[in-house]
N, C-alpha and C positions, 0 to 999 in steps of 0.2 A: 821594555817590558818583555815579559818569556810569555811564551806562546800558549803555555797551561793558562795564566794568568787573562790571558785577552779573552781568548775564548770564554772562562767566567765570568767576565765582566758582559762579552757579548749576550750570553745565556740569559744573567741577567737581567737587562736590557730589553732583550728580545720579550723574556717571559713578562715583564712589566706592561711592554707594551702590548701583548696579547691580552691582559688582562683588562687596562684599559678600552680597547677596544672591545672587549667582551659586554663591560659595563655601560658601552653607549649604543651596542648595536642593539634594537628592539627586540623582544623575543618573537619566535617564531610563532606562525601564526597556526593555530590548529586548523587541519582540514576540517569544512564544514559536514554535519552529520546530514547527510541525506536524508536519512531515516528518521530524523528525528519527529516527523510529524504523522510518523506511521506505528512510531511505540508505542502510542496506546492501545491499538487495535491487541498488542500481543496477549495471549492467551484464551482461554476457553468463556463463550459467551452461548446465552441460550433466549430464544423469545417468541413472539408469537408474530404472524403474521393477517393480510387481508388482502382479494383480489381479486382477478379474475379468474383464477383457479380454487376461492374461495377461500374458509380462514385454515391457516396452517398452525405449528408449531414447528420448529426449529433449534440447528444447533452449529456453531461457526466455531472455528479454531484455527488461530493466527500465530505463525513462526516461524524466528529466519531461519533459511537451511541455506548451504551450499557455502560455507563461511561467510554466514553474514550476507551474502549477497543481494536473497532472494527471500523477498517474504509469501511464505505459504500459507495457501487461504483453504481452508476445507468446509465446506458448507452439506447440510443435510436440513428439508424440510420437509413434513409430513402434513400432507393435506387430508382433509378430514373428505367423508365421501360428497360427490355431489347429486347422487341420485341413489334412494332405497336400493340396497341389494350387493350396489357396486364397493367393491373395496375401495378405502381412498390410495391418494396418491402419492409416491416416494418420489421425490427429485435428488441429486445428490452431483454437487462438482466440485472439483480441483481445479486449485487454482495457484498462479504465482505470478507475483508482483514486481520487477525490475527498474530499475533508475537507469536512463538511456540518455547518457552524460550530452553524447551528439547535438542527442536533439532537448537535453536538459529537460525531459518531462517522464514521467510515471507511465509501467506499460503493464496491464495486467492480462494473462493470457487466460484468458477460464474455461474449461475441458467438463461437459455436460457428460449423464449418465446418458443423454436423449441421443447424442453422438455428435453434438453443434458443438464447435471452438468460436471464443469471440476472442478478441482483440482489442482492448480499449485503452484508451491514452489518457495521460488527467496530466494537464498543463500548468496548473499551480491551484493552490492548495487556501482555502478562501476562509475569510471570518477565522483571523490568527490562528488557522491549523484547526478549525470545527468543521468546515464544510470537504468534500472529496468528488467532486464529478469526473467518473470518468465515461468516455462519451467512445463509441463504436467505432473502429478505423478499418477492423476488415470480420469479415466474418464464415466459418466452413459449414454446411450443412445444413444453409438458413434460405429462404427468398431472399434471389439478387435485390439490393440494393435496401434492406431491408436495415433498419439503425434502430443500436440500443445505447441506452444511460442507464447508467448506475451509479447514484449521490448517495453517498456517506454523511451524515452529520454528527456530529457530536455533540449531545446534551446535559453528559454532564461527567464526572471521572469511571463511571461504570454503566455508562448507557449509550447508547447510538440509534440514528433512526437509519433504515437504508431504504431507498426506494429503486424500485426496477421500471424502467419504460421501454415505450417500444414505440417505431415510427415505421409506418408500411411507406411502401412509395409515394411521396406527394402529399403526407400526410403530416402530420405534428406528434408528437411527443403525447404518448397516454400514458396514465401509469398503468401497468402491470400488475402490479404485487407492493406491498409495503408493508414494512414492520419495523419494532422495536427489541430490539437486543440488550438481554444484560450482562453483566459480568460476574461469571460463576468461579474463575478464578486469575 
């Protein structure tokens, strides 16, 4: 045989069996979505709140920046006054959310107008993606040793409840502040 000849036969050959082998290897398998239990939060929500800083109203806004990376949390709530005379009160922080592959859990870093940064972690994600605790791991600007929670639930496709606590040393878990958020778009 002439050597144009072999060679298309090799070709072939070759491409056949590429192809079979294409048709039994398993397709590849998608990387899992990280995020997939934080897309609901994305976009603009507004709600009212109750506490120990008394009843607020409020507005949050959720979205990835940094390609995708990172989800940004903006929160503002406006407390009503707590004593004749006194204006009430504005809180306001920034916030961003990271998946820290390491240690395979949720890291939010949240930047106060008051000048406190927290740090909290949320290890997995409960009640098939409804519930969200993420629980205090460091904190700047606060009483040493002072622990906060902050639980996300979700109740239904345009509603969350979120609660804020707080544990002094030696102490348990109070809540703080709590509210109901909607979905305005």
């Amino acid at each position: 045989m002439k050597p144009a000849v072999i060679l298309i036969c090799f070709l072939i050959l070759l491409s056949s069996s590429l192809s079979l082998n294409a048709q039994n290897t398993p397709p590849a398998q998608k990387e899992a979505d990280v995020w997939a239990p934080f897309r609901f939060f994305v976009g603009a929500w507004e709600g009212q709140g109750e506490g120990k800083t008394g009843a607020s109203k409020g507005k949050q806004s959720y979205q990835f920046v940094l390609g995708g990376k990172f989800l940004q949390v903006k929160n503002e709530a406006r407390f009503e006054p707590q004593e004749k005379g006194k204006p009430g009160q504005v809180h306001e922080d920034l916030g961003l959310i990271s998946y820290d592959q390491a240690r395979a859990c949720y890291v939010f870093r949240q930047f106060h107008v008051e000048g406190f940064v927290n740090q909290y972690i949320c290890k997995k994600v409960l009640d098939g993606g409804k519930t969200f605790i993420f629980v205090s791991e460091q904190a700047e600007n606060l009483p040493p040793a002072m622990k906060a929670r902050l639980t996300y639930k979700v109740v239904n496709p345009n509603e969350f409840q979120m609660t804020f606590d707080l544990a002094t040393p030696g102490k348990d878990y109070e809540c703080y502040q709590s509210g109901v958020m909607k979905r305005v778009k």
